[in-house]
ROMI-658106 format. One record per residue (C-alpha): residue number from 1; residue in one letter; x, y, z. Coordinates in Angstrom, 3 decimals, padded with zeros to 6 digits. Each point is the difference from the previous one (the first is absolute). Last residue first. Example, Ala and Ser with C-alpha at 12.3 -4.5 7.8 and 13.67 -1.06 7.14 Angstrom:
REM ROMI-658106
  pos  code        xx        yy        zz
    2     s   013.670  -001.060   007.140
    1     a  -001.370  -003.440   000.660
***
This chain:
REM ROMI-658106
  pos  code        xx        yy        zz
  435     x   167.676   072.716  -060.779
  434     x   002.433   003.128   000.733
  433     x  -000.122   000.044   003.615
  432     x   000.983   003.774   001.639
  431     x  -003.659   000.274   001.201
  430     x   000.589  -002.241   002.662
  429     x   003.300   001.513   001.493
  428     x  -002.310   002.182   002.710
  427     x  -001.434  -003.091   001.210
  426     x   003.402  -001.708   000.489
  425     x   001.339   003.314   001.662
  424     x  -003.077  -000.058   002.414
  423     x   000.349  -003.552   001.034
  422     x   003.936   000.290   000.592
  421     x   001.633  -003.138   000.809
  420     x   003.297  -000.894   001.992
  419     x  -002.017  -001.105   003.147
  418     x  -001.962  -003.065  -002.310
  417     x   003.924  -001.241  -000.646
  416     x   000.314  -000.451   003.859
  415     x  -003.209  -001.335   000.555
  414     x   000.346  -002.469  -002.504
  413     x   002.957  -001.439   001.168
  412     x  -001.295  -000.387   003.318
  411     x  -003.015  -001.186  -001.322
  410     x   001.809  -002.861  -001.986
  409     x   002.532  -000.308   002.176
  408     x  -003.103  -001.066   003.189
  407     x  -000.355  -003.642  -002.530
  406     x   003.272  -001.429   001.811
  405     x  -002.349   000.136   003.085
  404     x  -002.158  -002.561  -001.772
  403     x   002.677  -002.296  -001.449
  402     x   001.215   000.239   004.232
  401     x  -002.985  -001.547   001.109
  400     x  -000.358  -002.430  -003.066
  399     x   002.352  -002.643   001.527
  398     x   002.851  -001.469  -001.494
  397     x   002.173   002.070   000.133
  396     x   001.421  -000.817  -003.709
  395     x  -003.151  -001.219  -001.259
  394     x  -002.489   002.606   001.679
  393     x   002.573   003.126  -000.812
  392     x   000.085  -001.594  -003.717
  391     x  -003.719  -000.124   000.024
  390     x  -000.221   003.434   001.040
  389     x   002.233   001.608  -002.375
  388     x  -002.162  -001.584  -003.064
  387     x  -003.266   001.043   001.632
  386     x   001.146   003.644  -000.012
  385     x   001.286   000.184  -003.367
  384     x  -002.585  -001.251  -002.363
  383     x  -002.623   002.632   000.861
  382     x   002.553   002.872  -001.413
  381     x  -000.828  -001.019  -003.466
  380     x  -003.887  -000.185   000.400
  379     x  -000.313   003.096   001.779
  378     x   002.332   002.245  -002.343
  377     x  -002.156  -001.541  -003.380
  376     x  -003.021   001.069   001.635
  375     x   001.335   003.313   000.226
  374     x   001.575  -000.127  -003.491
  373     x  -003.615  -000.666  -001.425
  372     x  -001.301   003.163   002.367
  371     x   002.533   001.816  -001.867
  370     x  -001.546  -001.099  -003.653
  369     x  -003.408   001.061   001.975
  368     x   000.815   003.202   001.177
  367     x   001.206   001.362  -003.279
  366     x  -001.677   003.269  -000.450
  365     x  -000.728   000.177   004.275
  364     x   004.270   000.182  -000.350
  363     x   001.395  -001.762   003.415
  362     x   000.275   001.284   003.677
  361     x  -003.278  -000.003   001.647
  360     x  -000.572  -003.405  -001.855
  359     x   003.299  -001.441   002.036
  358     x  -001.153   001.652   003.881
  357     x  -003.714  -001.017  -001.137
  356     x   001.082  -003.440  -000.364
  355     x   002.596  -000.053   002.819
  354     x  -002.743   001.542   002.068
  353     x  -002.653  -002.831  -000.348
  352     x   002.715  -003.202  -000.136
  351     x   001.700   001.491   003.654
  350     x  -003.156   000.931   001.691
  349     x  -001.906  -003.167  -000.633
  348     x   002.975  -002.108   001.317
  347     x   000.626   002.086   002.845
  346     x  -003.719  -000.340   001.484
  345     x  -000.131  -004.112  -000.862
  344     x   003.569  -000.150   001.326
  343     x  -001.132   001.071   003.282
  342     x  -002.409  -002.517   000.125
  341     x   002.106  -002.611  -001.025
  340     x   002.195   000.620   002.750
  339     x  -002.414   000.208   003.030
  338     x  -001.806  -003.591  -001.810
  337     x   003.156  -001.448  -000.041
  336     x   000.525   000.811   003.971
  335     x  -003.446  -001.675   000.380
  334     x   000.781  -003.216  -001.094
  333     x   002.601  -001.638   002.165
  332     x   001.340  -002.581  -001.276
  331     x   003.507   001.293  -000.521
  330     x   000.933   002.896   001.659
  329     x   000.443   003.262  -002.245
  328     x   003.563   001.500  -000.089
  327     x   001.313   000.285  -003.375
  326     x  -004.136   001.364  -000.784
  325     x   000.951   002.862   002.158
  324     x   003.237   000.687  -002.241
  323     x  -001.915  -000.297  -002.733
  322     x  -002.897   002.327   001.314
  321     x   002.528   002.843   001.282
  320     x   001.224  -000.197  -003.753
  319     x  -003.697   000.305  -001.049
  318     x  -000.341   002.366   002.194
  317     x   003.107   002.595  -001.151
  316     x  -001.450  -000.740  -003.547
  315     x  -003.369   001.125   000.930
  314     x   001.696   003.588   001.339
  313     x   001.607   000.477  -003.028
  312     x  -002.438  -000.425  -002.502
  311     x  -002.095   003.077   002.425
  310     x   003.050   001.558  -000.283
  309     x  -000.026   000.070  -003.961
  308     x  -003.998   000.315  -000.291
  307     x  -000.108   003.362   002.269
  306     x  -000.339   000.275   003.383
  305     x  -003.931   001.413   000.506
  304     x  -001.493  -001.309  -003.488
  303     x   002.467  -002.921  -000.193
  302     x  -001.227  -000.991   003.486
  301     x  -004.014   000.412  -001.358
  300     x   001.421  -002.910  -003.038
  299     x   002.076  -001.705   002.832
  298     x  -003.603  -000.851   001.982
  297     x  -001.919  -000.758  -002.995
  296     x   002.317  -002.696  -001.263
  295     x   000.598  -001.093   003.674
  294     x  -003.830  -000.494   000.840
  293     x  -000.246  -001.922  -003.413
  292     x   003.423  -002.002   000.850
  291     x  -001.745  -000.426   003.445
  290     x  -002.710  -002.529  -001.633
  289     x   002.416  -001.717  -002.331
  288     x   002.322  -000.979   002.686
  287     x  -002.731  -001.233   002.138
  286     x  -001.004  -002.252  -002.674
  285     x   003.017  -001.736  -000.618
  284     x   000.791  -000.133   003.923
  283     x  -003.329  -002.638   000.312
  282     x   001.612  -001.695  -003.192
  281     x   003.322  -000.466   002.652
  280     x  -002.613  -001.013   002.893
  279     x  -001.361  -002.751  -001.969
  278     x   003.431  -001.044  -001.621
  277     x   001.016  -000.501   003.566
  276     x   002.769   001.832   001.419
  275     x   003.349  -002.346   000.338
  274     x   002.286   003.517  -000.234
  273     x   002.824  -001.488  -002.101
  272     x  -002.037  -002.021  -002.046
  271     x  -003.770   001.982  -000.174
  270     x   000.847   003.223   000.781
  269     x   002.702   000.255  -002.518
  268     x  -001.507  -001.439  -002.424
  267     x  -002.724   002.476  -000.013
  266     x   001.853   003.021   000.456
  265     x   002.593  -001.014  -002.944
  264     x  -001.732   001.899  -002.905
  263     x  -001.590   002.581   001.713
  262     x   003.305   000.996   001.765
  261     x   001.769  -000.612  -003.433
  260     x  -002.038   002.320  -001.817
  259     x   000.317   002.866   002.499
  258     x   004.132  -000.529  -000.466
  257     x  -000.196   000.628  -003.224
  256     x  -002.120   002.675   000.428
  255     x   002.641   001.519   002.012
  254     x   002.754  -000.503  -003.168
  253     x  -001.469   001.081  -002.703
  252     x  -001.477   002.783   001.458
  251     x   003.077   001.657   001.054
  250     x   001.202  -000.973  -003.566
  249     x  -003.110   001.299  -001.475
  248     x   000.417   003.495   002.586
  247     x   003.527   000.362  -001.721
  246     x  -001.074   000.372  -003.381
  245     x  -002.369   002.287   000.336
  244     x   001.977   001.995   002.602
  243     x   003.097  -000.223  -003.030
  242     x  -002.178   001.027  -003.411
  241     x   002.940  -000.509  -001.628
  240     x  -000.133  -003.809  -000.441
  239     x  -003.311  -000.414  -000.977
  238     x   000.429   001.330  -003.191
  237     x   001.735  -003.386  -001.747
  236     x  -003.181  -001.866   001.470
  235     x  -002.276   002.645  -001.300
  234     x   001.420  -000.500  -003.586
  233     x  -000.214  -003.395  -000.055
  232     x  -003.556  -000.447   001.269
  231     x  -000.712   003.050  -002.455
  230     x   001.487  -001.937  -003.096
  229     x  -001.569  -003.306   001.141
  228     x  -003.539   001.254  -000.042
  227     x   000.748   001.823  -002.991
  226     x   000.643  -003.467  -001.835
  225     x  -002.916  -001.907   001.582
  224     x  -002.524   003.312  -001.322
  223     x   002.055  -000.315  -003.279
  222     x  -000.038  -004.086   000.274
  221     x  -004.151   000.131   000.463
  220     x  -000.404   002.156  -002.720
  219     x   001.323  -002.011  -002.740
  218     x   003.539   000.630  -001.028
  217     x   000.584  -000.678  -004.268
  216     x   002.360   003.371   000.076
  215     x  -000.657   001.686   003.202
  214     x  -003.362   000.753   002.287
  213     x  -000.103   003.645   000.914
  212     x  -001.101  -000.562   003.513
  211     x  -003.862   000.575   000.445
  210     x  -001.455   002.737   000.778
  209     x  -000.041   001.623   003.285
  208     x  -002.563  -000.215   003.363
  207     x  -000.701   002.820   002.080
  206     x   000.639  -000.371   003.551
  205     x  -002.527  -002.676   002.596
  204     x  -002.045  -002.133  -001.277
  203     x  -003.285  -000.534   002.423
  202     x  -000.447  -001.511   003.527
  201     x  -003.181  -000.304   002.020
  200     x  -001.631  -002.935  -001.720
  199     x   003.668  -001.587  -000.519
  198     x  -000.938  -000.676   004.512
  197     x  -003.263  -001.975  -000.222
  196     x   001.719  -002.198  -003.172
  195     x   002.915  -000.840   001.936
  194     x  -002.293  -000.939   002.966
  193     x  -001.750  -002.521  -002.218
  192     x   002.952  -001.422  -001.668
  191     x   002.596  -000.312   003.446
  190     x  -002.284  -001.662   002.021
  189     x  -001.641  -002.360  -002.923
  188     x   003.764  -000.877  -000.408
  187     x   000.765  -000.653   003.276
  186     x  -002.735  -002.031   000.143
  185     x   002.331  -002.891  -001.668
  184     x   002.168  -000.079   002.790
  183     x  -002.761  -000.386   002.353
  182     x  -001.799  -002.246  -002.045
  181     x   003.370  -001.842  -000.318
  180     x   000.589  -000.387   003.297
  179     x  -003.084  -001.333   000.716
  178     x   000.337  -002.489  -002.239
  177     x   003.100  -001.397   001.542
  176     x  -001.779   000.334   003.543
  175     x  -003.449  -002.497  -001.586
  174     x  -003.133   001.532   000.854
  173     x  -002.278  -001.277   002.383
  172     x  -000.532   003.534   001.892
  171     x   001.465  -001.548   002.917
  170     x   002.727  -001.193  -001.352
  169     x   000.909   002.955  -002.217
  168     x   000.280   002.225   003.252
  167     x   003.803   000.419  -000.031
  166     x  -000.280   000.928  -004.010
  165     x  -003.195   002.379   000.834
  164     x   001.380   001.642   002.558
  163     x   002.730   000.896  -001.936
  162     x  -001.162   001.040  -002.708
  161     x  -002.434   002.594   002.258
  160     x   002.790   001.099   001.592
  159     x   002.611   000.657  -003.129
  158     x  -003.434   002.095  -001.689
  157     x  -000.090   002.402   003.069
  156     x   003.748   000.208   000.431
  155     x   000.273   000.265  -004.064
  154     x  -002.642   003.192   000.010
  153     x   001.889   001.476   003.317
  152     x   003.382  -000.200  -001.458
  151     x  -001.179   001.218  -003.091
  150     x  -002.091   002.774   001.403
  149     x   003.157   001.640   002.066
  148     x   002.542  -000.838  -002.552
  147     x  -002.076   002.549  -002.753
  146     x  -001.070   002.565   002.843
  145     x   003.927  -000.100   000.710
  144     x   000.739   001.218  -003.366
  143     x  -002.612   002.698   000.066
  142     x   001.313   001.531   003.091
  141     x   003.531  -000.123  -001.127
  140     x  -001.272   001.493  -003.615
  139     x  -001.723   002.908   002.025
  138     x   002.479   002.827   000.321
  137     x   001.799  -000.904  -003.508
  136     x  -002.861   000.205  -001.237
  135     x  -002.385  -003.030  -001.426
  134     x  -001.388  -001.646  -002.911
  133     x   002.508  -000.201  -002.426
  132     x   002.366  -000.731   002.953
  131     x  -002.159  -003.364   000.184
  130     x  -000.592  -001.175  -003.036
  129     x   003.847  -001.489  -000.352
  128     x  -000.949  -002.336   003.061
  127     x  -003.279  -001.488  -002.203
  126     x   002.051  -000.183  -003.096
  125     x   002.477  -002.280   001.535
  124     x  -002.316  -002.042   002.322
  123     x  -001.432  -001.145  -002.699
  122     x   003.440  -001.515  -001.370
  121     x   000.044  -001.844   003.363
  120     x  -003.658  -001.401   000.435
  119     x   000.323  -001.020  -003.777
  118     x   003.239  -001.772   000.497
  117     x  -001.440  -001.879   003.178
  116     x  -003.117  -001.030  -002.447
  115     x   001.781  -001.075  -002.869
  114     x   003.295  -002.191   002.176
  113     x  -002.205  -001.442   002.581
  112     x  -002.742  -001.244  -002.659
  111     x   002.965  -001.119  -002.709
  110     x   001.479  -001.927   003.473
  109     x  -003.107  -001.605   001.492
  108     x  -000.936  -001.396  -003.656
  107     x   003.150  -001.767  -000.121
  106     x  -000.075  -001.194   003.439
  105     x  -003.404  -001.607  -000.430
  104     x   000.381  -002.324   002.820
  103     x  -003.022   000.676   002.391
  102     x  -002.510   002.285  -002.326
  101     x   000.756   003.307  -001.466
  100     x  -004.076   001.372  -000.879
   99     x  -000.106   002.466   003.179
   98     x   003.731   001.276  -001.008
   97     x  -002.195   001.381  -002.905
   96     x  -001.065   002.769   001.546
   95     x   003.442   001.341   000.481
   94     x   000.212  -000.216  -003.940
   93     x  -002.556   002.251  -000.343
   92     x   000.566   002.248   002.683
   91     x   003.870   000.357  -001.360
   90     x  -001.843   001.293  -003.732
   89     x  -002.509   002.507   001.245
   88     x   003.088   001.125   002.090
   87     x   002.435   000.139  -003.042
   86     x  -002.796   001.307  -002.258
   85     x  -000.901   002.851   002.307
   84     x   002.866   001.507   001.073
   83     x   000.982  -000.131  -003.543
   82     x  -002.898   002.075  -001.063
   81     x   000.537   001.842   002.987
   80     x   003.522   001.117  -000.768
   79     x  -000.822   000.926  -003.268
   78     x   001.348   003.340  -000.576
   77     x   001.977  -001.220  -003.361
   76     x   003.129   000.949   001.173
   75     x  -000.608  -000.654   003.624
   74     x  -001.185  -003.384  -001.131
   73     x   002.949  -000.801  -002.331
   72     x   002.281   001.235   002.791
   71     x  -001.852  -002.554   002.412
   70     x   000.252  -002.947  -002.472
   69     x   003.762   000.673  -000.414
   68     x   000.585   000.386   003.603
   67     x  -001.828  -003.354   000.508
   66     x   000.993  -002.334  -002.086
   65     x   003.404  -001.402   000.479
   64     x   000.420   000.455   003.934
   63     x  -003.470  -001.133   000.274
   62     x   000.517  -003.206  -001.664
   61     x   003.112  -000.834   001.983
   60     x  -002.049   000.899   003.155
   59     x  -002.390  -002.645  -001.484
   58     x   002.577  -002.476  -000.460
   57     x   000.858   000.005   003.128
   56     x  -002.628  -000.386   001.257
   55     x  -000.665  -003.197  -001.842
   54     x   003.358  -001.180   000.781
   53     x  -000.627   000.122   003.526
   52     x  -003.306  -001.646   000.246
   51     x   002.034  -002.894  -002.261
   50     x   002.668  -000.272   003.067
   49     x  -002.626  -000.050   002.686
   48     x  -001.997  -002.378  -002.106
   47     x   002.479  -002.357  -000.099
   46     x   002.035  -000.096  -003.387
   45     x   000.337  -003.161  -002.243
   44     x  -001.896  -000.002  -002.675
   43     x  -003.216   000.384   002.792
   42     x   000.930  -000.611   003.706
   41     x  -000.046  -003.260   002.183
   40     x  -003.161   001.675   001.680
   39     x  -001.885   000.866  -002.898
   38     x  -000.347   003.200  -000.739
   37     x  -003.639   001.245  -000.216
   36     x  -001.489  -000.919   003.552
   35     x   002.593   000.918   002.636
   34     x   002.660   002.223  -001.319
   33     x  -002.373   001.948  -002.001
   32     x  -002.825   000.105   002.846
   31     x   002.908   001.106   002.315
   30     x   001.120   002.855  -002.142
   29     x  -003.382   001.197  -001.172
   28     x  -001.494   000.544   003.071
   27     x   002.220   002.750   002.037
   26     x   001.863   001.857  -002.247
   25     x  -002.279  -000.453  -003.115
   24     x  -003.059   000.077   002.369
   23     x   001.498   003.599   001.032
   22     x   000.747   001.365  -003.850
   21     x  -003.215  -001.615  -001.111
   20     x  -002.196   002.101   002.173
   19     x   001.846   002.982  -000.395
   18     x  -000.648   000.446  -003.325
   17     x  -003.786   001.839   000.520
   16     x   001.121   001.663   003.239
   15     x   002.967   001.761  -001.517
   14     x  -002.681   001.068  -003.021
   13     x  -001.579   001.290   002.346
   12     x   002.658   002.884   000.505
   11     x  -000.827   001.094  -003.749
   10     x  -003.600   000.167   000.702
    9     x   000.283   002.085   003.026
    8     x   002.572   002.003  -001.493
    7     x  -002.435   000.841  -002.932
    6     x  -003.011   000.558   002.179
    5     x   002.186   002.678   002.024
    4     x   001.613   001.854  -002.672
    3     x   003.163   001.075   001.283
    2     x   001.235   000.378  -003.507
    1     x  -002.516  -001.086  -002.671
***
C-alpha cells in the first residue's frame, strides 16, 4: 500500500472527517459550555473556566496512561485500523450527542466532553502511526501535509457554516443556545460519515501474531494489557540511546509548545488587550484555517526542495518574527490582526504537517502506533507549559504584551535543539529497535 494513491487519499480524509469537531471544539464548544451548561455561580463550586480545565486535564492524564500501551498492543496485533476505527466510530457518537445536552445539564456535558474528546485523541493515535506504513521516506512529508491540508480545509468549511448558522439563529427562528448545540452535535454526523468514506480506502497493514501466552489463571485481555505494558516499558528505557531521536522530541517538545499557546491565547488576546470585536476575532478564526491548508501544502513542496528539518526551521524563525509582530500591534485596529493571523495560518499548517512526518520518518513502521501513543503523549505534556509562563508574565507585568513576547523562548529554544539533529542518522537507527 505504499504510495498508493487511493489509500493516501482515504487516509488524509480522515483529517477532514475529525476536523470538524476539533475547530467547533476550539471555537464553539468553549463559550456554549461557559454560557448555557454551567451555571453562572458555578457547579460544586468551580466556574466553568476552572471545571473546562480540569476536564482537559484529565484527558491528557488519560492519554498519558493509555495510549502507548494501546498503540503497542495494536502494532502487535496489526490492528491499527480496527482501533482507528472503534475510537472514531466511538468520539462521533458521543459528539452527536452534544445535540441532546440541554441548558444546565453539566453532568451530562462533562461524560459527553470527556468520551468523545478521548475518542478524537486515541484515534488520532492509530491514524498518525498509519502513516510511515504507507509512505517513503521521500513522500511521508508530502503525505503528512496532504493530511493537515484537508483537515484544515474540511473544519474551515464546516466552522463557517456553524457559524453562520449560530449568528443567524434569529432569523431562521431558532433559538442561539440550540443552535449551538446542532452545530456541536453535527460534528458528529461530520466526523461518522466522512470516517466511513475514508476506512473504505484503507486496509490492515503488517501481518498480525497470536495471541500473548496468557499466564497462570490470566485471561486474554490482561496478556495482550500485560505485553502492552512490557513494550511501553521497554521502549521508554531504549529511547535514551537513540540520541537524534531523542533530541528532535525535546526540540519538539518545546516549539509545539509554544504553537499551542499561540492558538490558545490568540483569541483573548485580541479581544482584551487588543479591544477587537468578537465578530472580527471569529472572522480571524476562519482565515487562519483557510491559509493553514495553503501552508500545509506549501511547507510539504518546501520539504521536497529544502528538506523537512530546514523547512521546520524556517517556520519557527516566523513564528518568532510573528510574536514579536503581534508585541507591537495597535489596539483597535483590525486589519493588522488579520496580517498576523494570516501568516500564522501558513506557519501553523507547516509546522504540525512536517513535525508529523519529520517523527513517523524516524520511528520503527513495526511499532508505529505504540510511538505514535508517546507522540500524543509529548503534545499533551508540553501544552501545559506555555500558558502557565504567560499568565505569570501577565500577572506580574501586568499586561499580556510582554506574556506574549516571553512565548519567542519557546521557538528559540526549539530552534536551537532542532539544529543539533540528524534526520538521516535517525532514519538509519530505525531498524536497530528491538520491539
Amino acid at each position: 500500500m505504499r504510495n498508493d494513491r487511493r489509500t493516501i487519499f482515504g487516509w488524509a480524509m480522515y483529517d477532514w472527517a475529525n476536523s470538524a469537531f476539533v475547530v467547533v471544539a476550539v471555537g464553539i464548544l468553549p463559550a456554549y459550555f461557559g454560557s448555557y451548561i454551567v451555571p453562572e455561580q458555578g457547579w460544586m463550586g468551580l466556574s466553568a473556566e476552572s471545571l473546562w480545565g480540569y476536564m482537559v486535564g484529565l484527558i491528557s492524564l488519560a492519554l498519558f496512561l493509555i495510549t502507548p500501551v494501546l498503540g503497542a498492543i495494536a502494532d502487535y496485533s496489526a490492528r491499527r485500523l480496527f482501533f482507528l476505527r472503534a475510537f472514531a466510530y466511538g468520539g462521533a457518537v458521543f459528539a452527536t450527542c452534544f445535540a441532546f445536552v440541554s441548558t444546565g445539564a453539566v453532568v451530562a456535558a462533562i461524560l459527553v466532553f470527556l468520551a468523545s474528546h478521548f475518542g478524537l485523541a486515541a484515534a488520532n493515535v492509530f491514524y498518525d502511526g498509519i502513516l510511515p506504513l504507507i509512505t517513503t521516506d521521500d513522500t511521508i512529508d508530502r503525505v503528512s501535509s496532504k493530511g493537515y491540508a484537508l483537515g484544515y480545509i474540511g473544519g474551515g468549511i464546516y466552522l463557517l457554516f456553524a457559524m453562520g448558522f449560530i449568528f443567524y439563529s434569529d432569523t431562521l427562528g431558532v433559538d442561539e443556545a440550540l443552535a449551538a448545540r446542532l452545530a456541536i452535535g453535527g460534528t458528529g454526523v461530520w466526523w461518522s460519515a466522512f470516517s466511513w468514506y475514508a476506512f473504505r480506502r484503507l486496509r490492515e497493514v503488517g501481518a498480525a501474531r497470536g495471541p500473548p501466552v496468557a499466564g497462570p489463571r490470566e485471561s486474554r485481555f490482561l496478556a495482550y494489557l500485560r505485553l502492552g505494558f512490557k513494550r511501553t516499558w521497554r521502549t521508554c528505557v531504549s529511547l535514551s540511546g537513540h540520541k537524534h531521536l531523542l533530541l528532535f522530541v525535546i526540540a519538539y517538545m518545546f516549539y509545539i509548545d509554544g504553537v499551542q499557546t499561540v492558538i490558545s491565547i490568540s483569541a483573548i488576546y485580541a479581544s482584551e488587550t487588543l479591544e477587537i470585536s468578537t465578530a472580527f476575532i471569529a472572522l480571524v478564526l476562519l482565515v487562519v484555517q483557510f491559509m493553514a491548508f495553503f501552508g500545509a501544502l506549501l511547507f510539504g513542496r518546501l520539504s521536497d526542495r529544502i528538506g523537512p528539518k530546514r523547512s521546520i526551521s524556517l517556520a519557527l524563525v516566523v513564528w518568532t518574527g510573528v510574536l514579536v509582530f503581534a508585541y507591537y500591534l495597535p489596539v483597535g485596529q483590525n486589519y493588522p490582526l488579520l496580517a498576523v493571523g494570516m501568516v500564522i495560518g501558513m506557519v501553523m499548517g507547516g509546522t504540525q504537517a512536517l513535525s508529523r512526518s519529520v517523527y513517523g520518518s524516524i520511528i520503527p513502521e513495526q511499532a508505529s502506533a505504540q510511538f505514535f501513543g508517546f507522540f500524543a503523549v509529548f503534545t499533551k505534556f508540553s501544552a501545559i507549559w506555555g500558558p502557565i509562563i504567560f499568565a505569570t508574565f501577565r500577572e506580574v507585568t501586568g499586561s499580556s504584551r510582554p506574556a506574549v513576547l516571553s512565548l519567542v523562548s519557546f521557538f528559540v529554544v526549539g530552534l536551537i535543539l532542532l539544529s543539533f539533529v540528524d534526520i538521516q542518522k535517525a532514519r538509519d537507527r530505525r531498524s536497530e529497535w528491538i520491539v
